[in-house]
Structures are given as structure tokens and as C-alpha cells.
C-alpha positions in Angstrom: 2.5 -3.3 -40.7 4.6 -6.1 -42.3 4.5 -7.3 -46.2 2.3 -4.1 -47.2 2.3 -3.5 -50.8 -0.1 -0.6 -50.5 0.6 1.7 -47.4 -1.4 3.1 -44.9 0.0 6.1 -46.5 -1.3 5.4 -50.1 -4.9 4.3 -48.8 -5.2 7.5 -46.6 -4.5 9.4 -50.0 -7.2 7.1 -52.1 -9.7 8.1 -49.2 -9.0 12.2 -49.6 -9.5 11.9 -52.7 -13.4 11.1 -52.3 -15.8 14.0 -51.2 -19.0 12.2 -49.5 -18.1 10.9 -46.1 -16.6 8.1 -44.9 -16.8 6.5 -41.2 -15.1 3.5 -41.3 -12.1 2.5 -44.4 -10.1 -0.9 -44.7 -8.1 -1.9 -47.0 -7.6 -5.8 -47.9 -6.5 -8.6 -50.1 -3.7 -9.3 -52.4 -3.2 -5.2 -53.4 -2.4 -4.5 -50.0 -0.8 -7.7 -48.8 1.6 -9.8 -50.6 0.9 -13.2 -51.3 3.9 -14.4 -52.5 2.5 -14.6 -56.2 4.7 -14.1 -59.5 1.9 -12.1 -60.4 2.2 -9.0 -58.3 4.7 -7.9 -60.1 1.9 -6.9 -62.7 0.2 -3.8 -61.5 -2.0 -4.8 -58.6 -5.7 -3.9 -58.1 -6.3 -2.4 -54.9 -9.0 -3.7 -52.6 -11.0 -1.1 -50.3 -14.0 -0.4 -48.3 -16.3 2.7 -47.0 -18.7 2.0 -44.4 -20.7 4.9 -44.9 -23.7 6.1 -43.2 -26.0 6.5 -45.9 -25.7 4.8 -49.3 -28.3 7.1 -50.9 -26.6 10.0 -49.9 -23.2 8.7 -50.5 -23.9 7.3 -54.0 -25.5 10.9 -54.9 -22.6 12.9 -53.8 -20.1 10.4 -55.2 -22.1 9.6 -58.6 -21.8 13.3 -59.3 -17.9 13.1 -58.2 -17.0 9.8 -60.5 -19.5 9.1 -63.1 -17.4 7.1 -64.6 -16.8 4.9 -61.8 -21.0 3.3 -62.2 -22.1 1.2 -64.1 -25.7 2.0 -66.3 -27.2 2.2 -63.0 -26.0 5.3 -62.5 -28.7 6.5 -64.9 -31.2 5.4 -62.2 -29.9 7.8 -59.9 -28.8 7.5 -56.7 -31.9 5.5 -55.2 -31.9 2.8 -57.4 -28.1 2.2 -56.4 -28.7 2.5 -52.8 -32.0 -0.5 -53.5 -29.5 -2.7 -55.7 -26.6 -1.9 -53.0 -28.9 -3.1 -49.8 -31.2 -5.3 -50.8 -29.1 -7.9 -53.1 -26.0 -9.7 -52.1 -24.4 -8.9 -49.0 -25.3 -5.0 -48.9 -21.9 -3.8 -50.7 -21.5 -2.1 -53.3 -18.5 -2.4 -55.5 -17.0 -0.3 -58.4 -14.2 -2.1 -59.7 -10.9 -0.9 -62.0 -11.1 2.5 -61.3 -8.2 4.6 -61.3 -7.4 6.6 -58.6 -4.5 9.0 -57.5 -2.3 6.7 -60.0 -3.7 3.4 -58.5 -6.5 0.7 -59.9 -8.6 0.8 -57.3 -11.8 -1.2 -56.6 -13.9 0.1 -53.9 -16.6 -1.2 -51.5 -19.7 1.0 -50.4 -21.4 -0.6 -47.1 -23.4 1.3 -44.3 -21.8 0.8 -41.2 -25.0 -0.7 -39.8 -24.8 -3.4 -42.0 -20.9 -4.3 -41.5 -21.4 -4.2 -38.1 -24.4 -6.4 -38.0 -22.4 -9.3 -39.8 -19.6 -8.8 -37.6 -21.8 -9.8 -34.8 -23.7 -12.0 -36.0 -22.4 -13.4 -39.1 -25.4 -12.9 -41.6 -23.8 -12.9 -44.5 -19.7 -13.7 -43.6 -19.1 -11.9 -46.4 -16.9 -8.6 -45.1 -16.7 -10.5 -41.5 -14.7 -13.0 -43.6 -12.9 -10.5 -45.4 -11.9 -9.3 -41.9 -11.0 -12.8 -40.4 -7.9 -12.2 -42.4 -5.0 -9.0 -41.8 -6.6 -5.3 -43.2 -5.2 -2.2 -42.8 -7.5 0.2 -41.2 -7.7 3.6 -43.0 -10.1 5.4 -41.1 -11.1 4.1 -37.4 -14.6 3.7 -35.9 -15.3 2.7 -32.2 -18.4 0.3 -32.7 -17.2 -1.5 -35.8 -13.7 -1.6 -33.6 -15.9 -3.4 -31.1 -17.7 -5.4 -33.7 -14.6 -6.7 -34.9 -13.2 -8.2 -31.6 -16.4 -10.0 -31.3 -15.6 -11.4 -35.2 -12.1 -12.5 -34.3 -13.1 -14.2 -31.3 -15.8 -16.1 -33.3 -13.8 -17.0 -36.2 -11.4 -18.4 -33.9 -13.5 -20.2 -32.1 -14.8 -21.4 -35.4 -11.2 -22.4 -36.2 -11.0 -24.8 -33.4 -14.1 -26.6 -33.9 -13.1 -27.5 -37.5 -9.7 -28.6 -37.0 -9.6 -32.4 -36.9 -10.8 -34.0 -32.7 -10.0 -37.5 -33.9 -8.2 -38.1 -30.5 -12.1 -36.4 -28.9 -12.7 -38.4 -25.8 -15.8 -38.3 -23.3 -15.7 -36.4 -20.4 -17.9 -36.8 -17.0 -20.7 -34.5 -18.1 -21.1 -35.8 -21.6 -19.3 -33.3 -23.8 -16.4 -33.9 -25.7 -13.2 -32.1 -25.3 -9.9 -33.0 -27.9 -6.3 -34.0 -27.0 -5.1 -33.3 -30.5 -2.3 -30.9 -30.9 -1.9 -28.4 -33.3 0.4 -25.7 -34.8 0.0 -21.7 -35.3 0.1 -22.3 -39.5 -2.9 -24.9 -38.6 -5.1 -22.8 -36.9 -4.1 -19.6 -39.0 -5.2 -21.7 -42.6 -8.4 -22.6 -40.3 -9.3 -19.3 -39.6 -8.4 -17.8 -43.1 -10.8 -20.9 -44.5 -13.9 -20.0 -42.8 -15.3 -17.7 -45.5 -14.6 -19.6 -48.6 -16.3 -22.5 -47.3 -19.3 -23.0 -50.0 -17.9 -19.6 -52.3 -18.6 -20.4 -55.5 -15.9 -18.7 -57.1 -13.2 -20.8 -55.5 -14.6 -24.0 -58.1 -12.7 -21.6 -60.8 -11.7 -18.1 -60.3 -9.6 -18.2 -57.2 -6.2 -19.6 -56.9 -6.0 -23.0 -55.6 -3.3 -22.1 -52.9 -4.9 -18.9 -52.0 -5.6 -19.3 -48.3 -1.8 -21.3 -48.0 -0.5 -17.8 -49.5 -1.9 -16.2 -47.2 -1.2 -17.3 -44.3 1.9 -18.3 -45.3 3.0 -14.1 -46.5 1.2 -12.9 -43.6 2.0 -15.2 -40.8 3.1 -12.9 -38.3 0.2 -10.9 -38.8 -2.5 -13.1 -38.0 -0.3 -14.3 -34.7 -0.2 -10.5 -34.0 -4.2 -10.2 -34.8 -5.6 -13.7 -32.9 -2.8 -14.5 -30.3 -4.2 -11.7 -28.0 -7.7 -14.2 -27.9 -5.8 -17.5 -27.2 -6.5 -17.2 -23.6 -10.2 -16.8 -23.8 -10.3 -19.1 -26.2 -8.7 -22.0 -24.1 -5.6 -22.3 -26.6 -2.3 -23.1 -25.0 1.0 -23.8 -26.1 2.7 -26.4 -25.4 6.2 -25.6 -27.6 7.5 -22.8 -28.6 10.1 -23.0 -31.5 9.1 -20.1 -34.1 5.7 -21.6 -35.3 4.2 -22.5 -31.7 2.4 -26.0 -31.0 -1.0 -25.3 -29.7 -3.7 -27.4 -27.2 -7.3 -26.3 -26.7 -8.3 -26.9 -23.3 -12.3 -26.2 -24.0 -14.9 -28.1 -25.2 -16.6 -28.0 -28.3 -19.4 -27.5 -26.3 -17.8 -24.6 -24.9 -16.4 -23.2 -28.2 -19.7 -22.9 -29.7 -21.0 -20.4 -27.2 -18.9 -18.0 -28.7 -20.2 -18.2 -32.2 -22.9 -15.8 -33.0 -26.7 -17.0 -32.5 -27.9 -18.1 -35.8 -24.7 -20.5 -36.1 -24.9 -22.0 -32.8 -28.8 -23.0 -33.5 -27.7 -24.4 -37.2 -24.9 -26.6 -35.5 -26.8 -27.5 -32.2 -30.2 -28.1 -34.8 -28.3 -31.4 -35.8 -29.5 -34.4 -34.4 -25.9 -35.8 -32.5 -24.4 -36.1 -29.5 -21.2 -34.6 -30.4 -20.2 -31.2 -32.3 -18.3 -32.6 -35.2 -16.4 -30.8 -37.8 -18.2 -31.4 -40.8 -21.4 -29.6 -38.9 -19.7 -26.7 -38.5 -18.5 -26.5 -42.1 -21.6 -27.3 -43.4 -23.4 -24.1 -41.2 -20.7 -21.7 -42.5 -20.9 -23.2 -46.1 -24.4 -22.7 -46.1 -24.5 -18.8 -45.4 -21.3 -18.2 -47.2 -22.2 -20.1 -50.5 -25.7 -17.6 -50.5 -24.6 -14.4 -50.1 -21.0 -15.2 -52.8 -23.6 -16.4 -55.2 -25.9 -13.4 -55.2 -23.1 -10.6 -54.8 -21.5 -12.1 -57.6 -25.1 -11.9 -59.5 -25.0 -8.2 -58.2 -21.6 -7.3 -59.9 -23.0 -7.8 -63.3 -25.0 -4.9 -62.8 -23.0 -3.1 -60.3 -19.8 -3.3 -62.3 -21.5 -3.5 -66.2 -21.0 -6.1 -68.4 -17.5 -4.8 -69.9 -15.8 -4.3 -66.3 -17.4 -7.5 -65.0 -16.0 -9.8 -68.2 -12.8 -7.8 -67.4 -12.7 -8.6 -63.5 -13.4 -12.4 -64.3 -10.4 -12.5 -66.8 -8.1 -10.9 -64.0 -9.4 -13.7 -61.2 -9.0 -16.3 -63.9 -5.3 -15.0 -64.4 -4.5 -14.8 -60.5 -5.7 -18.3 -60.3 -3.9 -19.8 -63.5 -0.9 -17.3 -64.1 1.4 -18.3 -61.4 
């Protein structure tokens, strides 16, 4: 894939190097995809997650593999990891700034049931957000391959109903449908929004122009991930000169059926006769600003005090060292 740092090759070898078993592997964010920072030229953490069947199980086969890896929990044993893991936050588990076949590496623990139930449906939008954006898969699975189509297809969806419908005009049956145009970089820093919408840690430990890097460093990457949806989507295009002009031809109305449950009843629950923007935001910002909160409680004792003051001072750096 284009503008890898990391290779598939170089995640495949981080994943042989564990013991308990893996289903599902992706690998993510700045470590495996440039975004056009001064500061990858500094050694770069890389970003990866296991869906694994059982976090129990996992956690006791891996504790025993890389005890240095855990935090004081660790001391707890493997149940008390699996509780913290599922039952705080958005049911990962992360070890941070560990090192790896020659790589810092922080990795993810999730059971696949969990990924895929916020794929569908959105619960948390904390890995589905992570995956609204270019990852390199490491190890396939067929349901959370599934899963995922279903995420695209929602966050794009979600895309179009928060770019701006100033031009929105009334059609015979009472819905609203928009004549606004739009680009490819428009709808692509739409999409890549969704999920920091209400994070706390964008207020002061991620770069300002992060979702503009992104997109930007990985443009043909998310036409190659969402252009295959445009048609079910209603998107058209309507010029064609390296960064396409775009048209949506449904309705908001219609948009919104492909949203998962829960978010269609927190946007349609508002009293109004149109589907606006701002009530979109608003239902994503709530669910996303929950679940960053408490996983970001949960690394404190996930990563341990040292690594967690350590991780803060590296986000601080990404965001002010530029």
C-alpha cells in the first residue's frame, strides 16, 4: 500500500513474535502511515491491534511471554486484566512502548466480538473510528471483513450528512435533499473527523492539523478504501480533474438509514423537521467523548504511571514539535 512506514512485512514479523493467538491484526496511525510530520524522522511508535478470542486466555499466555510489557496489574493475574480490559473504556487493552523485534511497539488486545459489535453498531466508535481511516491488515478475518464494509458504508454516510446542506431545498414528500457540491479532500477530512468529534484529547494532546495530515498523506488511500461505496451512497461526480467534485443525490433522510440503530434514534429523537448537521455531530460527539474519556482513565492503569506520563509527553510532542 502507498506511504507505509511500517510494512506489511514488518507487522507480520511483530505478530510471529507473540505466542497466544491471534484472529484478526491491523496496524494503524502515524507508525504505519506517514503524516507528513517533521517528527517522523524521530523513531516512530508503532500502532497495532489483536482481536483475540479470549482476553483471559490471551493475557495468561502472553503475561507469561512479556511480563514486562503490564503494568502492576499484571500482579492480579490474568483475570483481573481480562475485567479491567472489558468492562472499562471501550474493551481494549493497550500496552504501550514496548519493544519488539527492534520496533517500539504499542499494542491493542480486543475480542473479536467486541470489535465487531462496534463496527456494526457503533457503541463505542472507538476502533470503528480507528478503522474509518487506511490500516493495514496483518491477519484477515471473514466477519470482522464483513463488519467493516458495514463501518465504511456508515461513516460515509455520516460524512455526507455533516458536510454543510446550506443550498438544502424541500422536496415533494417533505424531506430535504442538498445541491451543494463538494470535493474528494472534503468528504475524505469528513470521514477522517467522525471519531474525534467530542475526544478529549484533541483539546491538548493531538496535533491540531491531524485529520488535514491525514488525509492529505493518504489521499489516495481513502479514494481507494470509500470510492467503491459512492454508488450506494448516492455520490456522483460531476468533474473529474485529479481531486474529483462530488454531488449526493440522496436525502438526508435517506442517508441516515444507513447509520447503525442507536445513531439513527439519537438523530431522529430530535424534535425538527430536517436532519441538520450539528445533530449528527452532536450524536457522534456524545458516544465518542464517553468511551475517549474512560479508555484514557483506563491507560493509567493499563499502561502504569511511568509509561502513561511517558505516552502523554510523546502526544504532547507530536502535537507541539512540528
Amino acid at each position: 500500500m502507498l506511504n507505509t512506514l511500517s510494512s506489511s512485512g514488518s507487522l507480520q514479523k511483530i505478530l510471529s513474535q507473540f505466542k497466544a493467538p491471534v484472529d484478526y491484526c491491523f496496524g494503524y496511525g502515524s507508525g504505519v502511515f506517514s503524516q507528513g510530520l517533521k517528527s517522523e524522522t524521530r523513531k516512530r511508535q508503532i500502532d497495532i491491534v489483536f482481536g483475540v478470542k479470549n482476553a483471559k486466555a490471551w493475557h495468561s499466555i502472553n503475561v507469561e511471554q512479556y511480563p514486562e510489557h503490564y503494568s502492576f496489574l499484571k500482579y492480579f493475574g490474568p483475570s483481573a486484566i481480562a475485567n479491567v480490559q472489558n468492562r472499562f473504556g471501550a474493551g481494549v487493552y493497550y500496552n504501550p512502548f514496548t519493544e519488539i523485534n527492534g520496533h517500539t511497539v504499542k499494542y491493542g488486545v480486543v475480542e473479536t466480538n467486541v470489535l465487531k459489535q462496534d463496527l456494526e453498531e457503533w457503541k463505542t466508535l472507538y476502533l470503528a473510528g480507528r478503522m474509518h481511516k487506511p490500516i493495514v491488515v496483518v491477519k484477515k478475518n471473514s466477519e470482522i471483513a464483513e463488519a467493516q464494509k458495514r463501518n465504511l458504508m456508515s461513516a460515509l454516510s455520516c460524512a455526507l450528512l455533516l458536510l454543510p446542506s446550506a443550498d438544502a431545498l424541500s422536496v415533494d414528500n417533505g424531506a430535504t435533499s442538498s445541491i451543494t457540491s463538494f470535493t474528494e479532500l472534503d468528504l475524505y477530512m469528513k470521514v477522517a473527523s467522525v471519531s474525534y468529534l467530542g475526544d478529549v484529547r484533541m483539546a491538548f494532546a493531538e496535533h491540531p492539523k491531524k485529520v488535514f495530515n491525514i488525509v492529505d498523506n493518504q489521499f489516495a488511500l481513502f479514494r481507494e478504501l470509500y470510492s467503491p461505496f459512492y454508488e450506494k451512497a448516492g455520490i456522483v461526480t460531476i468533474k473529474e480533474d485529479g481531486i474529483r467534485t462530488l454531488q449526493k443525490t440522496k436525502t438526508n433522510e435517506q442517508l441516515v438509514k444507513e447509520l447503525p440503530l442507536k445513531f439513527r434514534s439519537m438523530i431522529l429523537s430530535v424534535n425538527s423537521t430536517r436532519i441538520l448537521p450539528l445533530q449528527v455531530s452532536k450524536a457522534v460527539a456524545e458516544v465518542v467523548r464517553r468511551s475517549s474519556f474512560s479508555q484514557s482513565l483506563k491507560g493509567i492503569l493499563t499502561a502504569g504511571p511511568q509509561r502513561s506520563i511517558e505516552y502523554a509527553i510523546h502526544k504532547l510532542k507530536k502535537r507541539y514539535i512540528h
